[in-house]
Structure formats: C-alpha cells, structure tokens
mmJSON file of the N, C-alpha and C atoms, coordinates in Angstrom:
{"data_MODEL":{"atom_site":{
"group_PDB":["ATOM","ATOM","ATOM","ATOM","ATOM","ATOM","ATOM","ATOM","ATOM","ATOM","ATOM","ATOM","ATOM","ATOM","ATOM","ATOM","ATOM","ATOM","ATOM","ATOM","ATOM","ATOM","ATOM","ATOM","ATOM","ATOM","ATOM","ATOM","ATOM","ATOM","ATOM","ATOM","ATOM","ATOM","ATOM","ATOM","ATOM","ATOM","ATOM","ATOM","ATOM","ATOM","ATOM","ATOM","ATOM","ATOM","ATOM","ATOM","ATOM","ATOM","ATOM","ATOM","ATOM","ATOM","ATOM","ATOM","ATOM","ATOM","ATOM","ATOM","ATOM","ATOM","ATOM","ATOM","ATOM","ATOM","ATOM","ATOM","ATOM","ATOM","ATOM","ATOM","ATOM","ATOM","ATOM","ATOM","ATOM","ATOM","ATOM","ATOM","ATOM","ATOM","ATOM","ATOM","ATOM","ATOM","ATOM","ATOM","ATOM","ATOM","ATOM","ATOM","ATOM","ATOM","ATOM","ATOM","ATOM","ATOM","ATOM","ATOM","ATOM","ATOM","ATOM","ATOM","ATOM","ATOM","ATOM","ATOM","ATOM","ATOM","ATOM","ATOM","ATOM","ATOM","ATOM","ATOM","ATOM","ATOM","ATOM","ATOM","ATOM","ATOM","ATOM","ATOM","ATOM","ATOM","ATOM","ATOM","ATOM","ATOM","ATOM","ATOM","ATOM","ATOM","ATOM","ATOM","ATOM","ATOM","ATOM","ATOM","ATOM","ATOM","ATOM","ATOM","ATOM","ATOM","ATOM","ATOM","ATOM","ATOM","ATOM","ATOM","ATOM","ATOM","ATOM","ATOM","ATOM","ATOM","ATOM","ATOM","ATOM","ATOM","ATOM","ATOM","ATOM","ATOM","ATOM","ATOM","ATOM","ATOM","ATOM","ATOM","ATOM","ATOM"],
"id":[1,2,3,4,5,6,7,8,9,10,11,12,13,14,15,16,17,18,19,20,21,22,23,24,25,26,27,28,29,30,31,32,33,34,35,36,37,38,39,40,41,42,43,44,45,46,47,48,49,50,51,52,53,54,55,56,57,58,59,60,61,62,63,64,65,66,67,68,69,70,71,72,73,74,75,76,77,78,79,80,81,82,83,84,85,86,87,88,89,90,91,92,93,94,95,96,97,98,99,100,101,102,103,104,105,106,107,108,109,110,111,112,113,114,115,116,117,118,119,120,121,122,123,124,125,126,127,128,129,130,131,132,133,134,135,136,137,138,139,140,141,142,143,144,145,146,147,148,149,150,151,152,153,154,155,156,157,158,159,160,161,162,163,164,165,166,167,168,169,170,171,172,173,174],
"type_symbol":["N","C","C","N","C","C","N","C","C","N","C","C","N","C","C","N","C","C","N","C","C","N","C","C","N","C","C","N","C","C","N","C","C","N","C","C","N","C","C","N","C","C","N","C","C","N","C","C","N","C","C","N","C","C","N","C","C","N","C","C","N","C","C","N","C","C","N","C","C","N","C","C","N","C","C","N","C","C","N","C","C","N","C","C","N","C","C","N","C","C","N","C","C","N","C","C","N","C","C","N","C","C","N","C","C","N","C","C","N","C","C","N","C","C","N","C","C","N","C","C","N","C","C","N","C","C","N","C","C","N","C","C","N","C","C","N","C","C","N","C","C","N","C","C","N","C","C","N","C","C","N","C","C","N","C","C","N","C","C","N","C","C","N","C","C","N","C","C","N","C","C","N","C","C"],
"label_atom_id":["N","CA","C","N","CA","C","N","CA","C","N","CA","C","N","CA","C","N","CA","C","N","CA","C","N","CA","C","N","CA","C","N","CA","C","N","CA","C","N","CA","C","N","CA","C","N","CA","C","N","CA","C","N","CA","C","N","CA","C","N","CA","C","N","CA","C","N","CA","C","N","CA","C","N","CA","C","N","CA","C","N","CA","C","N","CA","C","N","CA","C","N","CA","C","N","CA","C","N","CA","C","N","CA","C","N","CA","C","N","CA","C","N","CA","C","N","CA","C","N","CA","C","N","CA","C","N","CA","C","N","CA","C","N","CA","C","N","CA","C","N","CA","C","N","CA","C","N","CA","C","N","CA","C","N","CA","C","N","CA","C","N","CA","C","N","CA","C","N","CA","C","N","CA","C","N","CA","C","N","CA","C","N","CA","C","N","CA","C","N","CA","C","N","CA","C","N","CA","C","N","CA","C"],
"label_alt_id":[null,null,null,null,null,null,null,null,null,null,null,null,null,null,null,null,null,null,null,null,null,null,null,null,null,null,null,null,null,null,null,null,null,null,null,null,null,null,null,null,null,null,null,null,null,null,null,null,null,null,null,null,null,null,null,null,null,null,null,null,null,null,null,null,null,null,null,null,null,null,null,null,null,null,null,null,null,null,null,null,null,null,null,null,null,null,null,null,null,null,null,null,null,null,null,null,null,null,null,null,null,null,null,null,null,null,null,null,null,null,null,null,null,null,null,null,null,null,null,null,null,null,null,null,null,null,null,null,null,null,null,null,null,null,null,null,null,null,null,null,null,null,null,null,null,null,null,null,null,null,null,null,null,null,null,null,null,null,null,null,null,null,null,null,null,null,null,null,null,null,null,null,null,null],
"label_comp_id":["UNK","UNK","UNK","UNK","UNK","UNK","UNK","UNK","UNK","UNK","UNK","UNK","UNK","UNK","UNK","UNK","UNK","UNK","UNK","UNK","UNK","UNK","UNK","UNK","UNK","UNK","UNK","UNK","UNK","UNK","UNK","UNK","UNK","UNK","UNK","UNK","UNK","UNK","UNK","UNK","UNK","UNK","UNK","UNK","UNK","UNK","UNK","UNK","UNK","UNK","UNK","UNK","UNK","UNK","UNK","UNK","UNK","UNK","UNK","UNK","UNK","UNK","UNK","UNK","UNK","UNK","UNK","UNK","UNK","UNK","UNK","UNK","UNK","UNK","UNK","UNK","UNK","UNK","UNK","UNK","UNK","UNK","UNK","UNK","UNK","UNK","UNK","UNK","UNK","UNK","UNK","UNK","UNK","UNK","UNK","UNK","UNK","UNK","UNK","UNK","UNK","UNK","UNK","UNK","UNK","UNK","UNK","UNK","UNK","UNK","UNK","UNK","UNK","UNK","UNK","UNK","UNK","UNK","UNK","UNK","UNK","UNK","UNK","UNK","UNK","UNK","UNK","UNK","UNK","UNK","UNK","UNK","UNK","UNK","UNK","UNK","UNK","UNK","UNK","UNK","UNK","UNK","UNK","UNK","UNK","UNK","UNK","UNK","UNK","UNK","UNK","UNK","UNK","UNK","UNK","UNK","UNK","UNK","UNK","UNK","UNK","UNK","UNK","UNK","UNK","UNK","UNK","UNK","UNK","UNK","UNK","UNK","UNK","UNK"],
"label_asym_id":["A","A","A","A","A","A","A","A","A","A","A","A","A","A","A","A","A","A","A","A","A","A","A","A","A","A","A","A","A","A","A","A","A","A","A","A","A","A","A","A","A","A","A","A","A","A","A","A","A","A","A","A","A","A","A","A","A","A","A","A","A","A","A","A","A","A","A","A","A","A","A","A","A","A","A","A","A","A","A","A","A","A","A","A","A","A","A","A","A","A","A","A","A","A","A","A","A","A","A","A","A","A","A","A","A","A","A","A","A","A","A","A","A","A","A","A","A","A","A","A","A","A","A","A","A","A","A","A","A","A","A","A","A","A","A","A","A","A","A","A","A","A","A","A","A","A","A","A","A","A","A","A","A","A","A","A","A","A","A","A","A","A","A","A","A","A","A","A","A","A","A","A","A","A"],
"label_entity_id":["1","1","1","1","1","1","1","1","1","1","1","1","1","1","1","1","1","1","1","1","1","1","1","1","1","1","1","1","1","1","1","1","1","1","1","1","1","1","1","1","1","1","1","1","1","1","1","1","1","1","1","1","1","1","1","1","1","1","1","1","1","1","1","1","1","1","1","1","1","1","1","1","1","1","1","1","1","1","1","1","1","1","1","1","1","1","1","1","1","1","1","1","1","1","1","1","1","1","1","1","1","1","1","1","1","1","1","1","1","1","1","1","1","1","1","1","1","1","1","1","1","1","1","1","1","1","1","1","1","1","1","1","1","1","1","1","1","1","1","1","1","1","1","1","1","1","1","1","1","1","1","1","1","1","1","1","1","1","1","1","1","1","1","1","1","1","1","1","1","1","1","1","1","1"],
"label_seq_id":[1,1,1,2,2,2,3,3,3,4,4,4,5,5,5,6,6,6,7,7,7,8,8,8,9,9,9,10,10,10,11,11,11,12,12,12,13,13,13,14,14,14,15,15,15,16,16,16,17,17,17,18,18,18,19,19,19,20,20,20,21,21,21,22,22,22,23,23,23,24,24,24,25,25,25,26,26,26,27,27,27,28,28,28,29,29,29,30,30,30,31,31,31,32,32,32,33,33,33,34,34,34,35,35,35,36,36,36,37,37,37,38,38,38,39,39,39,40,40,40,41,41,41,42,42,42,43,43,43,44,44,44,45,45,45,46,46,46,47,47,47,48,48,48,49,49,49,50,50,50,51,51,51,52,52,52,53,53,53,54,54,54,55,55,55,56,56,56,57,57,57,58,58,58],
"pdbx_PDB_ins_code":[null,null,null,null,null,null,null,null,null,null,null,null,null,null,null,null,null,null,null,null,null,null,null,null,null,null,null,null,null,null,null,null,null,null,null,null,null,null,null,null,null,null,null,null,null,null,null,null,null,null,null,null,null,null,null,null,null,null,null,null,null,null,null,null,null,null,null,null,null,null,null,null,null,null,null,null,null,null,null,null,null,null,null,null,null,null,null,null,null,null,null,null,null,null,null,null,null,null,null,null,null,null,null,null,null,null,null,null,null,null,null,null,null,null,null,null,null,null,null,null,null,null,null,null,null,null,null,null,null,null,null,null,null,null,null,null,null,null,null,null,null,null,null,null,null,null,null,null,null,null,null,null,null,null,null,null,null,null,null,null,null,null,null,null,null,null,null,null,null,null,null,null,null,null],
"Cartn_x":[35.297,34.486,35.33,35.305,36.399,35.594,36.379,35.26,34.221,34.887,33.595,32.482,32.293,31.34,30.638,31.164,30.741,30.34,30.234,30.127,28.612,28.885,27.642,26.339,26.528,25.843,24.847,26.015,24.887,24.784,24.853,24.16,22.637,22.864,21.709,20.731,21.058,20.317,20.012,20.747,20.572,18.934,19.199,17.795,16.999,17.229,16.055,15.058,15.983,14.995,14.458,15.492,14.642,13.27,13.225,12.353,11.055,11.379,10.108,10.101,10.746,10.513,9.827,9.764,8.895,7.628,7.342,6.108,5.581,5.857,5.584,4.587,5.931,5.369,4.078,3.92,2.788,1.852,1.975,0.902,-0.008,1.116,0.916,0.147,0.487,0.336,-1.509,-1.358,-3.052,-3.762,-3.301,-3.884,-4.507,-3.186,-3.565,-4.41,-4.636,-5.733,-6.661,-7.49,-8.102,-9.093,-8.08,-8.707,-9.123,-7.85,-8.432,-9.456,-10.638,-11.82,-12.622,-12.277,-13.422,-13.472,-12.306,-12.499,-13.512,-13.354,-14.213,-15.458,-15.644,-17.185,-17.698,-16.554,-17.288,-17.904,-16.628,-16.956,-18.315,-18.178,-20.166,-20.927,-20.746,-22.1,-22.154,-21.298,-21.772,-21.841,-21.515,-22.308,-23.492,-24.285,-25.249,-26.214,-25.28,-26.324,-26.6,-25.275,-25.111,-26.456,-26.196,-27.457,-28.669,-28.91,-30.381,-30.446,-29.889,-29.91,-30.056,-29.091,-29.687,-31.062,-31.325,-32.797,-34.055,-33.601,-34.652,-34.204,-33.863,-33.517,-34.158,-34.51,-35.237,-36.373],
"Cartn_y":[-35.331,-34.674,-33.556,-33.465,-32.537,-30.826,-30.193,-29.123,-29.131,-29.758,-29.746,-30.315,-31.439,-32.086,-30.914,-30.594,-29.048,-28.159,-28.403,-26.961,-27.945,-28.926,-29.328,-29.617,-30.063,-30.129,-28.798,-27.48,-26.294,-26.032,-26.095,-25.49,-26.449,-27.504,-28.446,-27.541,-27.633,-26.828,-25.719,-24.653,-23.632,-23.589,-24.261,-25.381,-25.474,-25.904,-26.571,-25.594,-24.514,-23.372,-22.957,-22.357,-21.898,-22.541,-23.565,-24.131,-24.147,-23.749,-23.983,-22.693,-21.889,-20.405,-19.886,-20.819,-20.459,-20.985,-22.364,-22.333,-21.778,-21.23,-20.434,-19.124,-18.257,-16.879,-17.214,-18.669,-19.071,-18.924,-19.841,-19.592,-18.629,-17.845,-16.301,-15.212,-15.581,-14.813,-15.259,-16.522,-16.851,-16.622,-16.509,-15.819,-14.715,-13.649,-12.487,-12.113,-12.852,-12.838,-13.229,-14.158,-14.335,-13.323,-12.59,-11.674,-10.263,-10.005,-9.052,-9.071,-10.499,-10.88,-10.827,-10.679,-11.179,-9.067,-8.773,-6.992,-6.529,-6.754,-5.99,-6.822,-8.02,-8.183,-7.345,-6.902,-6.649,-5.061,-4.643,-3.226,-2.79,-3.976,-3.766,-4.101,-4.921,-4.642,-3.932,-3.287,-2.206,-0.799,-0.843,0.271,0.087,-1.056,-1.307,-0.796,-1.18,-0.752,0.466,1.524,3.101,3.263,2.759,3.614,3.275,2.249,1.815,2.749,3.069,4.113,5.75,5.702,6.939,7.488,6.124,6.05,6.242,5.248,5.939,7.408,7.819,9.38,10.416,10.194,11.03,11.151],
"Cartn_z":[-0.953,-1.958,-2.591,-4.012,-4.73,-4.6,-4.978,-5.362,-6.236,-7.243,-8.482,-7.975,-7.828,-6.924,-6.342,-5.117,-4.627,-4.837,-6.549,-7.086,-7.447,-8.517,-8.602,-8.264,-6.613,-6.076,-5.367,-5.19,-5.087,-6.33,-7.579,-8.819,-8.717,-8.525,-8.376,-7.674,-6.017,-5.365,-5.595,-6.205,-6.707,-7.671,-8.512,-9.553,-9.149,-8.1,-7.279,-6.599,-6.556,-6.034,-6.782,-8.296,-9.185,-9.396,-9.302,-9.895,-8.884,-7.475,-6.649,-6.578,-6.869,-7.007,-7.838,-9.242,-10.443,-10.042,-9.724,-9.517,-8.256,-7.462,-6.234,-7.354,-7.771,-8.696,-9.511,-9.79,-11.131,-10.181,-9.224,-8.318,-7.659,-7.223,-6.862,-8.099,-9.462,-10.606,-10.417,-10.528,-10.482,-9.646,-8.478,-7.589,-7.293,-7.864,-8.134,-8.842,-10.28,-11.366,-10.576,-10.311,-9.27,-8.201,-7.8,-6.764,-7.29,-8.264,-9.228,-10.235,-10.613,-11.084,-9.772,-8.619,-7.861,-7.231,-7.118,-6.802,-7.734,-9.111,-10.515,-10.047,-9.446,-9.528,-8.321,-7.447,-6.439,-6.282,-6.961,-7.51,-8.306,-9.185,-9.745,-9.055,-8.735,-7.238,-6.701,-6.012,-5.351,-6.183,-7.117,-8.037,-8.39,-8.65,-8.938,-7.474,-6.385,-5.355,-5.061,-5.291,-5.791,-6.521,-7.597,-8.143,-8.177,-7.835,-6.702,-5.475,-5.053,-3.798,-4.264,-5.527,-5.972,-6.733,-7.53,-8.0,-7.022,-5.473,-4.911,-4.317,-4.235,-3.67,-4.789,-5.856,-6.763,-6.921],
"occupancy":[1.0,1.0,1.0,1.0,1.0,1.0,1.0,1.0,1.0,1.0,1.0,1.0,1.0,1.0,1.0,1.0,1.0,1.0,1.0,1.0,1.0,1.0,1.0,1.0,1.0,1.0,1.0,1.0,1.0,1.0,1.0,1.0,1.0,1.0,1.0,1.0,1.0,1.0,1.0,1.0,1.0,1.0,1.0,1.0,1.0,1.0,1.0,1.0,1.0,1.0,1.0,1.0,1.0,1.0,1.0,1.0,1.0,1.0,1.0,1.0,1.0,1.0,1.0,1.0,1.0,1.0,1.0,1.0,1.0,1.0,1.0,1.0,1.0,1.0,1.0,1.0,1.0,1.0,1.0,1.0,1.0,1.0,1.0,1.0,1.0,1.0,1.0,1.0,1.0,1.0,1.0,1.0,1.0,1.0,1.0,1.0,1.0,1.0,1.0,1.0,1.0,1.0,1.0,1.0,1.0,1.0,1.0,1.0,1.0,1.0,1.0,1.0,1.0,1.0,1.0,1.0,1.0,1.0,1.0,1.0,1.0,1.0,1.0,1.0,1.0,1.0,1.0,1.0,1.0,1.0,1.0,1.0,1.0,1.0,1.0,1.0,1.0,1.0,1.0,1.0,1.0,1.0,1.0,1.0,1.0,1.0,1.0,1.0,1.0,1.0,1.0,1.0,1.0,1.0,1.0,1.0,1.0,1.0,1.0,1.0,1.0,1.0,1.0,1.0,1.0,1.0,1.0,1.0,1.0,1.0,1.0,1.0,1.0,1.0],
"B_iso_or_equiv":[0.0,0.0,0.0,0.0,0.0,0.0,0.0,0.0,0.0,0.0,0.0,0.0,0.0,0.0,0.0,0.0,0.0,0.0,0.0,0.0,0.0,0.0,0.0,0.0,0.0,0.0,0.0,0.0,0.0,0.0,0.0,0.0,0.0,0.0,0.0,0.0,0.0,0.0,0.0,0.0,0.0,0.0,0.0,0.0,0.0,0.0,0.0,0.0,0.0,0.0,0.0,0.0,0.0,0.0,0.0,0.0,0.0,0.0,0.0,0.0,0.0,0.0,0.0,0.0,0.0,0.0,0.0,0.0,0.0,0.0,0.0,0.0,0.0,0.0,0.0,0.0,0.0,0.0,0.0,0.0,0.0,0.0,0.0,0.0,0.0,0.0,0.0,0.0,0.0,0.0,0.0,0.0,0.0,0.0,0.0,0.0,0.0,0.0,0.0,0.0,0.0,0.0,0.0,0.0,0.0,0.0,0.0,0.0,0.0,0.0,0.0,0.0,0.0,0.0,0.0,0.0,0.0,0.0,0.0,0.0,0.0,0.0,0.0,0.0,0.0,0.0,0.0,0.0,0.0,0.0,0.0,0.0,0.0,0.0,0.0,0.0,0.0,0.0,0.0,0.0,0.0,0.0,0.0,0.0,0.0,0.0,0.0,0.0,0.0,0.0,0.0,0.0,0.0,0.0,0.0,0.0,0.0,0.0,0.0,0.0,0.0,0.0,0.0,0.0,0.0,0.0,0.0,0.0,0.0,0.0,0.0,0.0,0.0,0.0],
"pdbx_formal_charge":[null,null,null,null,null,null,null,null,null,null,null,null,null,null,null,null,null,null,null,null,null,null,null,null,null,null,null,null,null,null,null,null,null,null,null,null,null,null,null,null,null,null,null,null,null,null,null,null,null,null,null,null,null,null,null,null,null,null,null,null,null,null,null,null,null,null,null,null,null,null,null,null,null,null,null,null,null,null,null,null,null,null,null,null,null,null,null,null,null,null,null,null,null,null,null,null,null,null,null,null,null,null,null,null,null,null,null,null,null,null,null,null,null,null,null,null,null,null,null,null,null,null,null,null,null,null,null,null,null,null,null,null,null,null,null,null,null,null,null,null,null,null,null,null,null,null,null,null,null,null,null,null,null,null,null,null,null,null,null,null,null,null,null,null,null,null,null,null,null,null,null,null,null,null],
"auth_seq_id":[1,1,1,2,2,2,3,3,3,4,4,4,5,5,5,6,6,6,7,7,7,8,8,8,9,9,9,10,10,10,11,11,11,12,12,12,13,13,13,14,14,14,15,15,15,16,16,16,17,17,17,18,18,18,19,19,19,20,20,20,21,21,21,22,22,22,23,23,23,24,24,24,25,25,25,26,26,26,27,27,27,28,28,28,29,29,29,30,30,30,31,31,31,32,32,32,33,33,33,34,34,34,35,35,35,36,36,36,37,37,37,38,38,38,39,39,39,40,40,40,41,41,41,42,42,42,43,43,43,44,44,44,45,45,45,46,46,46,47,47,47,48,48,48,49,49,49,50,50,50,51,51,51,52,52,52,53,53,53,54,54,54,55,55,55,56,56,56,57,57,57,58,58,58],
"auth_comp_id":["UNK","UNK","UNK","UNK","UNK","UNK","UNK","UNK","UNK","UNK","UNK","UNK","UNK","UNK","UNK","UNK","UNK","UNK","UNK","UNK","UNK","UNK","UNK","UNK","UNK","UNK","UNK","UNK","UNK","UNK","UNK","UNK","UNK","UNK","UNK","UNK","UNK","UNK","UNK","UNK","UNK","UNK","UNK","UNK","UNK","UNK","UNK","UNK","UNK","UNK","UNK","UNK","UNK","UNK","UNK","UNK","UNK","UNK","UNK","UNK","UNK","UNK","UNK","UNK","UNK","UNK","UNK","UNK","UNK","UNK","UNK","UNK","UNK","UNK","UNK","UNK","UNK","UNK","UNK","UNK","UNK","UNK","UNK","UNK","UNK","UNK","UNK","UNK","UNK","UNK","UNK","UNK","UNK","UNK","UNK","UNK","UNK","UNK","UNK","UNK","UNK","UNK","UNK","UNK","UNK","UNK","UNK","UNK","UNK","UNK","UNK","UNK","UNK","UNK","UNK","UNK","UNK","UNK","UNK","UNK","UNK","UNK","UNK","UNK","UNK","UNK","UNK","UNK","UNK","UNK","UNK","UNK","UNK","UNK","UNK","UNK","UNK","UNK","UNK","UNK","UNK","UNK","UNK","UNK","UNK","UNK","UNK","UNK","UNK","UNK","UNK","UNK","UNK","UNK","UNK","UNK","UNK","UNK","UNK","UNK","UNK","UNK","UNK","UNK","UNK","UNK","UNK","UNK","UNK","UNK","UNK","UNK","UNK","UNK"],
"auth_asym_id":["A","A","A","A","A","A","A","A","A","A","A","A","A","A","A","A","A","A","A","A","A","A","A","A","A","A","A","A","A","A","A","A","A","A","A","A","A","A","A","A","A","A","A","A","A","A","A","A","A","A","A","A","A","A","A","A","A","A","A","A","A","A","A","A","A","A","A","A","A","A","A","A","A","A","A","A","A","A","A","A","A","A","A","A","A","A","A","A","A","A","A","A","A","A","A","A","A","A","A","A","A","A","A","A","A","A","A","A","A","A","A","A","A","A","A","A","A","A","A","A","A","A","A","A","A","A","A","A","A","A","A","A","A","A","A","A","A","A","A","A","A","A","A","A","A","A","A","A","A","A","A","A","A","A","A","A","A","A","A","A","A","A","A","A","A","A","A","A","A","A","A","A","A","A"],
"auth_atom_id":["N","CA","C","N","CA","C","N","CA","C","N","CA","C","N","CA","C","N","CA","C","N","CA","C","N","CA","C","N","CA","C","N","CA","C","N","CA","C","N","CA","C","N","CA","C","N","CA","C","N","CA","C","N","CA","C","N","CA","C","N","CA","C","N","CA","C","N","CA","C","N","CA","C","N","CA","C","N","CA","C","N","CA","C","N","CA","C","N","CA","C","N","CA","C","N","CA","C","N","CA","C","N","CA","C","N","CA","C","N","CA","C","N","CA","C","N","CA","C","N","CA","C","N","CA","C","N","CA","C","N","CA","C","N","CA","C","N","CA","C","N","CA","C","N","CA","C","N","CA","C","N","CA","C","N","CA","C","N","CA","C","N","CA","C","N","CA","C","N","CA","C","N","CA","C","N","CA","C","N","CA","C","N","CA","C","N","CA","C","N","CA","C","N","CA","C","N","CA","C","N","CA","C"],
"pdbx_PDB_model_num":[1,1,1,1,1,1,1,1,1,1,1,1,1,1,1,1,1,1,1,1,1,1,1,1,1,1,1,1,1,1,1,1,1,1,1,1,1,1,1,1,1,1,1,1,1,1,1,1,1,1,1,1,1,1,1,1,1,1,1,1,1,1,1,1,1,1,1,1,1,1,1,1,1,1,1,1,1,1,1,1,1,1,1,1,1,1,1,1,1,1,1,1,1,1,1,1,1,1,1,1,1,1,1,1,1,1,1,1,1,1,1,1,1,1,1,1,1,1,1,1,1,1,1,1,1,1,1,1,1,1,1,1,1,1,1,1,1,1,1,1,1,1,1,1,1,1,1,1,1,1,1,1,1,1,1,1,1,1,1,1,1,1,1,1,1,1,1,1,1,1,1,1,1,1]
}}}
C-alpha cells in the first residue's frame, strides 16, 4: 500500500466522521429545541399555579 492510498483512505475516514459528527450535532440541536419547548411549558404551569395560590391567599 503506497502512501497516497494511506492518505486516502484516512481522509475518507476522516469524512466519515465528519459526517456522523454532523448528524450527531443535528440531533442533539433538536433535542435541545425540544426540551427547551417543554421547560417554557413547564414554567407556565407552574406560574399559573403561583398565581392560583396567590389568588387564594387574598
């Protein structure tokens, strides 16, 4: 096997990561969106229950 070959073959692999590396991050990105829609719902709810609790206290 020459070098070039050698070389080609880790640029390949090299690729190959990029590429499961990108969709790894996509994944992760949606994810994150994801959890950060489900924190904001969760956050209003429990404000909503805040001030049900403060309504009865008056």
């Amino acid at each position: 096997m020459d070098i070039l070959t050698q070389f080609e073959e880790k640029v390949e692999h090299l690729l190959d990561r990029l590429r499961a590396l990108e969709t790894e991050n996509l994944r992760l990105q949606q994810d994150l969106d994801s959890e950060r829609i489900q924190k904001q719902e969760v956050l209003g709810r429990i404000d909503n229950l805040l001030k049900k609790i403060q309504e009865m206290n008056m």
